[in-house]
Backbone as a printed PyTorch tensor [residue, N CA C, xyz], in Angstrom:
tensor([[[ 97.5630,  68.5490,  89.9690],
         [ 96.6460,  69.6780,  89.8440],
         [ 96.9800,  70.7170,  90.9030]],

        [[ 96.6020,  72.2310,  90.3250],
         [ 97.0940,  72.7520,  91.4380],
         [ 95.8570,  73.5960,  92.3040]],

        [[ 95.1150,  72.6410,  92.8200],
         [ 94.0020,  72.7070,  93.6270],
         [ 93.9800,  73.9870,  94.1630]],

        [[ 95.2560,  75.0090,  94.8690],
         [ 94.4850,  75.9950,  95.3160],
         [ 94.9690,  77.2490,  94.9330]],

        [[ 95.0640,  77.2370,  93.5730],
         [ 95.4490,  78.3880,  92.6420],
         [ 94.6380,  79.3100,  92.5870]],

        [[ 94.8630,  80.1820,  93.0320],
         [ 93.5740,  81.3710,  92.7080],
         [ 93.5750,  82.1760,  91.3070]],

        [[ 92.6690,  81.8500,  90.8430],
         [ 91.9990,  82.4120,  89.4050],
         [ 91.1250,  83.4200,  89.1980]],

        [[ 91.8940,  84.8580,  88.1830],
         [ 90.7960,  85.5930,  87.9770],
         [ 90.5010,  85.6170,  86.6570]],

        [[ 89.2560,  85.4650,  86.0160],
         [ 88.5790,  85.0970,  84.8440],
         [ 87.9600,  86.5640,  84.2860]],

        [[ 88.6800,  87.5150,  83.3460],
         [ 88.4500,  88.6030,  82.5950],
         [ 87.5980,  88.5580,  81.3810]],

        [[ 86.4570,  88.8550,  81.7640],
         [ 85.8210,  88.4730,  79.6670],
         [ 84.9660,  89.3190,  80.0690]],

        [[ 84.0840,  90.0750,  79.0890],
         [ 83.2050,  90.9660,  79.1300],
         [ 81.8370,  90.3040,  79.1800]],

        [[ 81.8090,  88.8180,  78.3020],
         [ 80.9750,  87.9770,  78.2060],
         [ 80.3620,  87.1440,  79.6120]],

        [[ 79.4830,  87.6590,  80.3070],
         [ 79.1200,  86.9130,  81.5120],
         [ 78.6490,  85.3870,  81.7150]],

        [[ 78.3210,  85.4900,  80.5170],
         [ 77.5250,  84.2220,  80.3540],
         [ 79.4150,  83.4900,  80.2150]],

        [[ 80.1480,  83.2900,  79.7920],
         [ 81.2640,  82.9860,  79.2370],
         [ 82.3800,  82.5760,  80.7680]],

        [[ 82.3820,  83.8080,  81.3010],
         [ 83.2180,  83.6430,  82.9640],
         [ 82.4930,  83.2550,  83.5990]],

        [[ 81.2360,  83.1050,  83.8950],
         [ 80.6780,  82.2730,  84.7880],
         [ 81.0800,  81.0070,  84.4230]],

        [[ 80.9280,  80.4620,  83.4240],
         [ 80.2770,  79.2610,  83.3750],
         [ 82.1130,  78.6390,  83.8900]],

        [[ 83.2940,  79.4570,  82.7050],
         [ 84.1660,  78.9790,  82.6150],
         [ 84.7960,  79.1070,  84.7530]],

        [[ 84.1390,  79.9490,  85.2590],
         [ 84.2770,  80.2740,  86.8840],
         [ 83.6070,  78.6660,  87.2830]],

        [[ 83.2610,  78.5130,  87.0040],
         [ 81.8410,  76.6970,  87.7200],
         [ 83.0860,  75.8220,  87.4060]],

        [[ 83.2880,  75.7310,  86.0170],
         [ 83.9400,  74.6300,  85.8990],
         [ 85.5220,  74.2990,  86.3750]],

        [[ 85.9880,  75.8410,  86.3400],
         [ 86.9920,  75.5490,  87.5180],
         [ 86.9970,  75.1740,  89.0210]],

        [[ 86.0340,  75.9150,  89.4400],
         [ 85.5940,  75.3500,  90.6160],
         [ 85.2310,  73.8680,  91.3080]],

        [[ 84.8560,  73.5680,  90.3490],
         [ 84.4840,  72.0650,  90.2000],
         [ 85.6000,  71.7020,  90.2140]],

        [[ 86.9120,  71.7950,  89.2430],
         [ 88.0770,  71.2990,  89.1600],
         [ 89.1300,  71.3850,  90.9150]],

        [[ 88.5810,  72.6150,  91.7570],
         [ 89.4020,  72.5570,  92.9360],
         [ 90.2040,  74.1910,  93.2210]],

        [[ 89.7660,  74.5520,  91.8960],
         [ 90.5360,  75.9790,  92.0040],
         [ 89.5870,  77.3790,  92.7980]],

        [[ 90.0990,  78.1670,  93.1980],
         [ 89.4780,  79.4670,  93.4650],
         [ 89.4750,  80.0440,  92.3010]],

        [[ 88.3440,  80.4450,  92.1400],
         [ 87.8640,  81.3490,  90.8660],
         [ 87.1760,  82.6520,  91.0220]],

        [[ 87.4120,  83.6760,  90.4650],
         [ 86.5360,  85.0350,  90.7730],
         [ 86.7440,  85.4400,  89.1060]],

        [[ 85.5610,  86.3850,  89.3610],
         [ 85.3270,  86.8760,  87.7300],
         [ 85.2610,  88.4630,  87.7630]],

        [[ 85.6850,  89.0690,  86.6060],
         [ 85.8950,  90.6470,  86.3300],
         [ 84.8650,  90.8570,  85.1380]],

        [[ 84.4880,  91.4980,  85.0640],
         [ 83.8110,  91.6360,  83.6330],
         [ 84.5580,  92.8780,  82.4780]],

        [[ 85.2560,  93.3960,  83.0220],
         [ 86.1080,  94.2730,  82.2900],
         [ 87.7340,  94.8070,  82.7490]],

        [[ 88.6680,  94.8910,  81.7880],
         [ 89.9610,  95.4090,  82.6440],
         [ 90.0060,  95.9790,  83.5400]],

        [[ 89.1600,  96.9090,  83.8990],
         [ 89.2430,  97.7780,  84.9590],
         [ 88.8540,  97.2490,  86.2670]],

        [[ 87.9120,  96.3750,  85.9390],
         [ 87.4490,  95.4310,  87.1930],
         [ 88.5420,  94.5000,  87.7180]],

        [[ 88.9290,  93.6400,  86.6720],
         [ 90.0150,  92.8880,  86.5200],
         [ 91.3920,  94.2150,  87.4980]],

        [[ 91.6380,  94.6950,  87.4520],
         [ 93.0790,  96.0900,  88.0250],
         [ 92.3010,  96.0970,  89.5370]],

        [[ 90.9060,  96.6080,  89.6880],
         [ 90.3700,  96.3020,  90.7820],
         [ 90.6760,  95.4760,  91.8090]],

        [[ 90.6420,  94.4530,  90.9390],
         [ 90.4110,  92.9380,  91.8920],
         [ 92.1010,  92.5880,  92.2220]],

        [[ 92.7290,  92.6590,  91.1710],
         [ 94.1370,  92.3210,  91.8350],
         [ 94.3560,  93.1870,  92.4960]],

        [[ 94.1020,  94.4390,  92.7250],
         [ 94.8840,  95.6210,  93.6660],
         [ 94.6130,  95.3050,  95.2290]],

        [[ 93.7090,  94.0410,  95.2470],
         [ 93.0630,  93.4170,  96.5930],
         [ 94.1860,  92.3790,  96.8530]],

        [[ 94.7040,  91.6980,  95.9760],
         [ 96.0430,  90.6180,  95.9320],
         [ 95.4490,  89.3680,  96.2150]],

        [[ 96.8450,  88.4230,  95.6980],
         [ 96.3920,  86.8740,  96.1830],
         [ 96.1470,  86.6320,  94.9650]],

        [[ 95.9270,  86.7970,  93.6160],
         [ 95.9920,  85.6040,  92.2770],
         [ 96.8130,  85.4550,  92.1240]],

        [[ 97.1980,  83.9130,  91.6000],
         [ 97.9930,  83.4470,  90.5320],
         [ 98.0220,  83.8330,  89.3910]],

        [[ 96.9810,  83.3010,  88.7460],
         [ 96.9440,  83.3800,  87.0990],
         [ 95.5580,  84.0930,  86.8000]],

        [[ 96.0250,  84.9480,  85.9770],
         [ 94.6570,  85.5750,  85.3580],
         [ 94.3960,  84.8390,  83.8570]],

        [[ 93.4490,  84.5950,  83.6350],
         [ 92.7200,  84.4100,  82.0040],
         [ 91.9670,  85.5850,  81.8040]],

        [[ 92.5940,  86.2700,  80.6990],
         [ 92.1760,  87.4870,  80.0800],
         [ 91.4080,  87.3140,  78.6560]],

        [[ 90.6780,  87.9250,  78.3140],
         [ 90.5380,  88.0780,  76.8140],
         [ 90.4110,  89.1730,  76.1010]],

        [[ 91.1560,  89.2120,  74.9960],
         [ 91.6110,  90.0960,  73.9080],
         [ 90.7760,  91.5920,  74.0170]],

        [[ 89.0130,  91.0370,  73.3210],
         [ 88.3680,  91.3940,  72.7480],
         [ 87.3350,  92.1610,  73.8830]],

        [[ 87.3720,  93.5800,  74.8200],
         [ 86.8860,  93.8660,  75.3890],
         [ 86.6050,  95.4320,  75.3660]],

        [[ 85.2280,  96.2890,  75.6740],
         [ 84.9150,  97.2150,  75.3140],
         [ 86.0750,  98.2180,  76.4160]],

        [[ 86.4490,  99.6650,  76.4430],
         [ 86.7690, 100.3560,  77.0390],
         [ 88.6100, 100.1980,  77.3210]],

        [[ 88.9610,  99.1640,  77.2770],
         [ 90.2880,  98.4330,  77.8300],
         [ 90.4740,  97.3090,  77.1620]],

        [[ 91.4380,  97.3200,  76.4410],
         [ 91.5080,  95.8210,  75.3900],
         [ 92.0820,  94.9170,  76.3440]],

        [[ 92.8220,  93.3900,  76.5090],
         [ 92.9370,  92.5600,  76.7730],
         [ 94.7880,  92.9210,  76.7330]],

        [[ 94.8680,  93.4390,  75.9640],
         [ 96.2120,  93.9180,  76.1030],
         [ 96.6260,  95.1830,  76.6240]],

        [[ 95.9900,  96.0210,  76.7850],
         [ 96.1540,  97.2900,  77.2140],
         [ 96.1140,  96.6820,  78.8140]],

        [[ 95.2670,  96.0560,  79.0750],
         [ 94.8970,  95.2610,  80.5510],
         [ 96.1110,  94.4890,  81.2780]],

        [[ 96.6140,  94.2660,  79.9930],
         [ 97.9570,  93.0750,  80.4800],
         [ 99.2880,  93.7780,  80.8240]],

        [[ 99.1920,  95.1570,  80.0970],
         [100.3400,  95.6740,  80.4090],
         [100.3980,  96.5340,  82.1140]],

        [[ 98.7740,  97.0550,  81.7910],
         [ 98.7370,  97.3960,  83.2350],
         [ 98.9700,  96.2120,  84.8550]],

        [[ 98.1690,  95.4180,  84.3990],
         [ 98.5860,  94.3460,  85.2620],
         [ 99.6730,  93.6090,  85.1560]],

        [[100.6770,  93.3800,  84.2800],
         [102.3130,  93.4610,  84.4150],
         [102.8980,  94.4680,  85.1630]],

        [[102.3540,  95.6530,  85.2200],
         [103.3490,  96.7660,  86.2010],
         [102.7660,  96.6750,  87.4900]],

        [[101.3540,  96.1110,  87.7130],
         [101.4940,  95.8190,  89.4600],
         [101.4450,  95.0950,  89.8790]],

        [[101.5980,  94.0760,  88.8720],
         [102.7500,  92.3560,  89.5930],
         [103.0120,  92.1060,  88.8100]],

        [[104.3040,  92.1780,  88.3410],
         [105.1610,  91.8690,  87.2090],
         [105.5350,  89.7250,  87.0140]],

        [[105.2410,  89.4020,  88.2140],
         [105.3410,  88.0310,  88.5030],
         [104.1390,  86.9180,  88.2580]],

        [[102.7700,  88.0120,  88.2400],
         [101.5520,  87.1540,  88.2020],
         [101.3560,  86.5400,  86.6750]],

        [[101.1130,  85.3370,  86.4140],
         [100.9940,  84.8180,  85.1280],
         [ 99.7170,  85.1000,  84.7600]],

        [[ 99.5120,  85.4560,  82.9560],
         [ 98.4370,  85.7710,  82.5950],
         [ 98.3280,  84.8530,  81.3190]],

        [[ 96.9140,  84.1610,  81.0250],
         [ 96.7770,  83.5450,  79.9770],
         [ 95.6600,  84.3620,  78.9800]],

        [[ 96.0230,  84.3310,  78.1350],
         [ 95.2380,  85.7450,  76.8670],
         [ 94.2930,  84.8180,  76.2640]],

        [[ 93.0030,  85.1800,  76.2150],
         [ 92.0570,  84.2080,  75.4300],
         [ 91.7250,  85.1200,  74.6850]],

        [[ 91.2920,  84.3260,  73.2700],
         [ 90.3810,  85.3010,  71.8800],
         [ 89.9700,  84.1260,  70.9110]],

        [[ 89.3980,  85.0710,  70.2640],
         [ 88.2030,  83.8990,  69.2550],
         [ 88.6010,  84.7430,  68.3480]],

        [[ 89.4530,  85.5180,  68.0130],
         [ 89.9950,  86.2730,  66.3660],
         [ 91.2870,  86.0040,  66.7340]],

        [[ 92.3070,  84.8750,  65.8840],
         [ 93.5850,  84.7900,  65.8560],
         [ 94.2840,  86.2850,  64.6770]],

        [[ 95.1160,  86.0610,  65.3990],
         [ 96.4470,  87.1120,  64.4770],
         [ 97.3950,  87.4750,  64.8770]],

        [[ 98.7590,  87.4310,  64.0090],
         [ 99.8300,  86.9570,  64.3520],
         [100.4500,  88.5000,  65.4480]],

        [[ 99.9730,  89.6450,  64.4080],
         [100.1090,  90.5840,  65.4730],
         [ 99.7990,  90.9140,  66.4690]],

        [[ 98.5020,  90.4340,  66.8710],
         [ 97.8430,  90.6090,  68.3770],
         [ 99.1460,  89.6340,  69.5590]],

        [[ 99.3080,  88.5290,  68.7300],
         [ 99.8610,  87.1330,  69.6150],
         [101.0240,  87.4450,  69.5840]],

        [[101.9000,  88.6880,  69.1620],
         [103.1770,  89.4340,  68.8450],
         [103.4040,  90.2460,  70.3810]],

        [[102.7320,  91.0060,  70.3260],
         [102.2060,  91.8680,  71.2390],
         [102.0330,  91.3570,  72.3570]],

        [[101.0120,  90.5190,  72.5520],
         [100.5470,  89.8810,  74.1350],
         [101.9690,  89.2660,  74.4420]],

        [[102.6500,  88.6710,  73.3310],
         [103.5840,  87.8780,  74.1750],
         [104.7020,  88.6570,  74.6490]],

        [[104.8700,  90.2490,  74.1130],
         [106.1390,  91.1270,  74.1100],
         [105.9760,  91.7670,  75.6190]],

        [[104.3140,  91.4720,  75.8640],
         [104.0950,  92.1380,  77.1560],
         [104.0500,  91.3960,  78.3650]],

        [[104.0400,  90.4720,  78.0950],
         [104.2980,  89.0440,  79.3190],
         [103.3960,  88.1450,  79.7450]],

        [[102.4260,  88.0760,  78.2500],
         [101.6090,  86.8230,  78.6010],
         [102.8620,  85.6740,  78.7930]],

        [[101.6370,  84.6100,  79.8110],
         [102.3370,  83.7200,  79.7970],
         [102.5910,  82.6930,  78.7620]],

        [[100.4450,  82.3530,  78.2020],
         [100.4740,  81.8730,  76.7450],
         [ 99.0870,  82.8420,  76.2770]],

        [[ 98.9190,  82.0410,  75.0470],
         [ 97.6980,  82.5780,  74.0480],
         [ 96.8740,  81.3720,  74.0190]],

        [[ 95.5220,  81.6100,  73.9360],
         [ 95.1090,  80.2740,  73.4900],
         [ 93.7450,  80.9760,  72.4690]],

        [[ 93.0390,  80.3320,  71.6470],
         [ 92.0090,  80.2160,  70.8010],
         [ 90.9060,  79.5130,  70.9070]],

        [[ 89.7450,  80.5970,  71.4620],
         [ 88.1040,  80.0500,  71.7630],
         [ 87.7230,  79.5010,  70.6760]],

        [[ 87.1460,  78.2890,  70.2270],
         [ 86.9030,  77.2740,  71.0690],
         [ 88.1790,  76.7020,  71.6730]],

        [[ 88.3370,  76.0240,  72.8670],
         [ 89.3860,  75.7700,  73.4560],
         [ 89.0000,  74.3000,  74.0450]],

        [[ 89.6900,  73.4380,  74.6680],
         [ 89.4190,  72.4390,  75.1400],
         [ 89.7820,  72.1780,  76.3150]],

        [[ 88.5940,  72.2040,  77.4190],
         [ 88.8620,  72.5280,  78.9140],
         [ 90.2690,  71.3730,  79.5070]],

        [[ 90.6060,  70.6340,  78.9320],
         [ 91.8160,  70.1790,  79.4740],
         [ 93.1610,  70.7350,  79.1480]],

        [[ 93.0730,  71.3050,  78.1410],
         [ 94.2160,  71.6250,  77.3770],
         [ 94.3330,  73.4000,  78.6240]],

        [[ 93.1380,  74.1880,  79.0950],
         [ 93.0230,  74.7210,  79.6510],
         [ 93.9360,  74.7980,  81.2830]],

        [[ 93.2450,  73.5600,  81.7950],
         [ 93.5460,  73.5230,  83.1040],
         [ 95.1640,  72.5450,  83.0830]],

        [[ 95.7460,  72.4590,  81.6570],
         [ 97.2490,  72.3460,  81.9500],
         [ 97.9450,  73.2910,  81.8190]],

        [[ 97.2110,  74.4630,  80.6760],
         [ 98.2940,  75.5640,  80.8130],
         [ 98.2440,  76.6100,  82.2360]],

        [[ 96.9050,  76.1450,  82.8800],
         [ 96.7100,  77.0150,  84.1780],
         [ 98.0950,  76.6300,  85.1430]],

        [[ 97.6720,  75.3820,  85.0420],
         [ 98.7130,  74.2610,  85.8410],
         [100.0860,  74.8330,  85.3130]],

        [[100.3580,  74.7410,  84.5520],
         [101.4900,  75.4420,  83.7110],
         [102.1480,  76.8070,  84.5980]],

        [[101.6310,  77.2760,  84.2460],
         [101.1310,  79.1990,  84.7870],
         [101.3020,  79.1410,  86.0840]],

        [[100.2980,  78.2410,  86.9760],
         [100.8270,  78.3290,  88.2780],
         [101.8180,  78.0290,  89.0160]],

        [[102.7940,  76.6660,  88.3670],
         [103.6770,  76.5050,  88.8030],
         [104.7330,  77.0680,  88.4180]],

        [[104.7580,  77.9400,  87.3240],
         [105.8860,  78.5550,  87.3210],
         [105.8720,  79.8930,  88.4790]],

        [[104.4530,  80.4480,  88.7920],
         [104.6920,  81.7640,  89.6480],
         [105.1050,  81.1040,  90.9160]],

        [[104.8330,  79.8440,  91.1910],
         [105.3480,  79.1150,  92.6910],
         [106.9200,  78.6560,  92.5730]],

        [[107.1520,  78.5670,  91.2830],
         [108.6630,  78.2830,  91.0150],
         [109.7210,  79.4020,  91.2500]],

        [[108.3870,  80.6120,  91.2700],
         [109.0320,  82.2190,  91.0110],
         [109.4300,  82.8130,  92.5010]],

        [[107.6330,  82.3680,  93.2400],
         [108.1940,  82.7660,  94.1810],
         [109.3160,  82.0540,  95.0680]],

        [[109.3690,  80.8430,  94.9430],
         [110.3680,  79.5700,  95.5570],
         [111.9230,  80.7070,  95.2030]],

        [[112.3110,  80.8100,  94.2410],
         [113.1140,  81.1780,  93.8550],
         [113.7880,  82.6770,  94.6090]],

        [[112.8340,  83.5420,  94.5890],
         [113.2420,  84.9860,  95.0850],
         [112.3530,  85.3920,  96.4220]],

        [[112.2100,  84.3170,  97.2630],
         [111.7800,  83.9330,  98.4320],
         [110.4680,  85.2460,  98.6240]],

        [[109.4620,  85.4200,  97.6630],
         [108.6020,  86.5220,  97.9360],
         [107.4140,  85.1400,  98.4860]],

        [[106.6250,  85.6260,  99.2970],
         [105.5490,  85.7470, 100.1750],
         [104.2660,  85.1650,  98.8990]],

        [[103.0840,  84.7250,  99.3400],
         [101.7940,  84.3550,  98.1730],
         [101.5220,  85.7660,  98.1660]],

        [[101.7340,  86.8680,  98.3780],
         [100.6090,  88.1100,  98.4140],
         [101.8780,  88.8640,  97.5090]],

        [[101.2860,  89.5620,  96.3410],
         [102.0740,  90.1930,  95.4420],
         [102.5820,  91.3190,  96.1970]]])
């Protein structure tokens, strides 16, 4: 597990990032929550995440419009795309822009905290590799 991964949790749904914020926490991870892309651009421009969990479906800033912006100011940070409307074009897209994966609400909190696990060790594999620093 990668106990001290820092996590930022994007959903417009509060009731939704909280809860999914607790239960990581519980799991060992740092968790913080955005309630919209823009918050989400906010919060990384402070630095220090790993992996963001984004979702699709958000008022003002879609989930992808979000991803591309946060690909250009850390091109290294892994992002996992959540949505509860599959389609092949959305999952075309997120992946052309550098999600890391896609996944589909309802989801199953283990299957979750392996692709986090996933996600994080590759940005620690990343930075291992091109000797950059934890701070983007």
């Amino acid at each position: 597990m990668s106990s001290m991964a820092k996590i930022l949790i994007v959903d417009d749904e509060e009731r939704f990032r909280n809860t999914m914020c607790k239960l990581l926490t519980v799991r060992g991870y740092i968790a913080v929550t955005a309630g919209s892309g823009q918050e989400a651009l906010d919060e990384l421009a402070k630095g220090g995440y790993d992996v963001i969990i984004l979702d699709v479906r958000m008022p003002q800033m879609t989930g992808v419009q979000a991803l591309e912006k946060i690909k250009k100011m850390d091109p290294a940070i892994e992002v996992i795309i959540m949505t509860g409307y599959a389609s092949v074009d959305t999952a075309k897209d997120i992946m052309k822009s550098g999600a890391f994966d896609y996944m589909l609400k309802p989801y199953e909190i283990d299957e979750l905290i392996e692709r986090i696990d996933a996600a994080y060790d590759r940005r620690v594999a990343r930075k291992t590799l091109t000797g950059r620093s934890s701070e983007p």
